[in-house]
C-alpha positions in Angstrom: 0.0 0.0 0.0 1.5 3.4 -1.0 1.5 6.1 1.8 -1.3 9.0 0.9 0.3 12.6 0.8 -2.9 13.7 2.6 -4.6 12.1 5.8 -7.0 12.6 8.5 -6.5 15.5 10.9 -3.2 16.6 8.7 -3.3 20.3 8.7 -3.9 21.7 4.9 -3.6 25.1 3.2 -6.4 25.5 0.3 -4.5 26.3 -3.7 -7.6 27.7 -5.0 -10.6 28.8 -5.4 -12.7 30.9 -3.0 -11.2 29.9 0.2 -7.4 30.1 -1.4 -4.7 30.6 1.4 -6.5 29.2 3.7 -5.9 26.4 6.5 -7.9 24.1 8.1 -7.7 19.8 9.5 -8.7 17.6 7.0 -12.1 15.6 8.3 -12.3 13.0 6.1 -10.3 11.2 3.0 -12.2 9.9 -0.2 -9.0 8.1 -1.9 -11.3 6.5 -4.8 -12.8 9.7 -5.6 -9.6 11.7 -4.8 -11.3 14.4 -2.8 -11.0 15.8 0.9 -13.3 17.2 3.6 -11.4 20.4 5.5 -13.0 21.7 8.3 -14.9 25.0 8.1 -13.3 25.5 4.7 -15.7 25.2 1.2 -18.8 26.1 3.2 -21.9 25.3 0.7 -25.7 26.7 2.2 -27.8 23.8 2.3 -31.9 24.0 2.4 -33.0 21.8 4.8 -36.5 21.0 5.8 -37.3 21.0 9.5 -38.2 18.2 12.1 -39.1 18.1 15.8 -35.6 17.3 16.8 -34.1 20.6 14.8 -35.6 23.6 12.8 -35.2 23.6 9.5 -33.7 26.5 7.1 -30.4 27.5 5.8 -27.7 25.2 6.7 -23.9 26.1 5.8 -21.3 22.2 5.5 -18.1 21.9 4.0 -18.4 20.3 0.5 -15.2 18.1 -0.9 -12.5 19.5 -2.4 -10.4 17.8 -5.1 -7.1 17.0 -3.2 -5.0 18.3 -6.0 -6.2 21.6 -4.3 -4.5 21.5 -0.8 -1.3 20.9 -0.2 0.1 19.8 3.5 1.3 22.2 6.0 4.7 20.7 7.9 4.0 21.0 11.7 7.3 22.5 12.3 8.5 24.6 9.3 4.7 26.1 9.3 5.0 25.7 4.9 3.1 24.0 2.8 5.4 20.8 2.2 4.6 18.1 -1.1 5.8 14.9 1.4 8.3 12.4 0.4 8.5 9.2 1.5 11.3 8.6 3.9 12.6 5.3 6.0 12.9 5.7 9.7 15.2 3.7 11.9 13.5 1.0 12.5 13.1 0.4 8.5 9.1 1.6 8.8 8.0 4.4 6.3 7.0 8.0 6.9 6.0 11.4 5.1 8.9 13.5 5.4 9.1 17.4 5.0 11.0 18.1 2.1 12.0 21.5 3.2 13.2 20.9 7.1 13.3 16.6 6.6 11.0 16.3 9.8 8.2 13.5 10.2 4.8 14.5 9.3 2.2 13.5 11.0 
């Protein structure tokens, strides 16, 4: 199995679009489809109709983004990083920084 550049709770900066320059933790991964979930990033309004539980009206949710559109952010350098993979000590592979060659994630 090849490692995935991008991964649950990594931190991401948005490329483009509307939301461009900005960060936000990845929620959820659709490999197959190639697309990501950020958090509070991509907002779409959704019309909702209302129940008993909770009223109904306009709802704002993130919507997927293509993952060609974010890019890591290295937890230590604070840049958005493309990862390479690298072999640790112990012979086990990890997503290195290729700016500062720390472990992300």
């Amino acid at each position: 199995m090849a490692l995935a550049t991008v991964r649950k709770k990594d931190k991401v900066r948005l490329l483009a679009g509307k939301d461009r320059g900005k960060e936000g933790e990845v929620v959820e991964v659709d490999r197959i489809g190639r697309r990501v979930l950020v958090s509070k990033l991509n907002l779409s309004k959704k019309h909702a109709k209302g129940t008993p539980q909770k009223p109904g009206g306009v709802q704002e949710r993130e919507a997927y983004l293509p993952m060609s559109k974010v890019m890591v952010v290295c937890p230590k350098c604070r840049r958005p990083a493309r990862p390479k993979v690298g072999t640790l000590s112990d012979g086990t592979k990890a997503r290195v920084c290729r700016g500062c060659g720390e472990m992300i994630g």
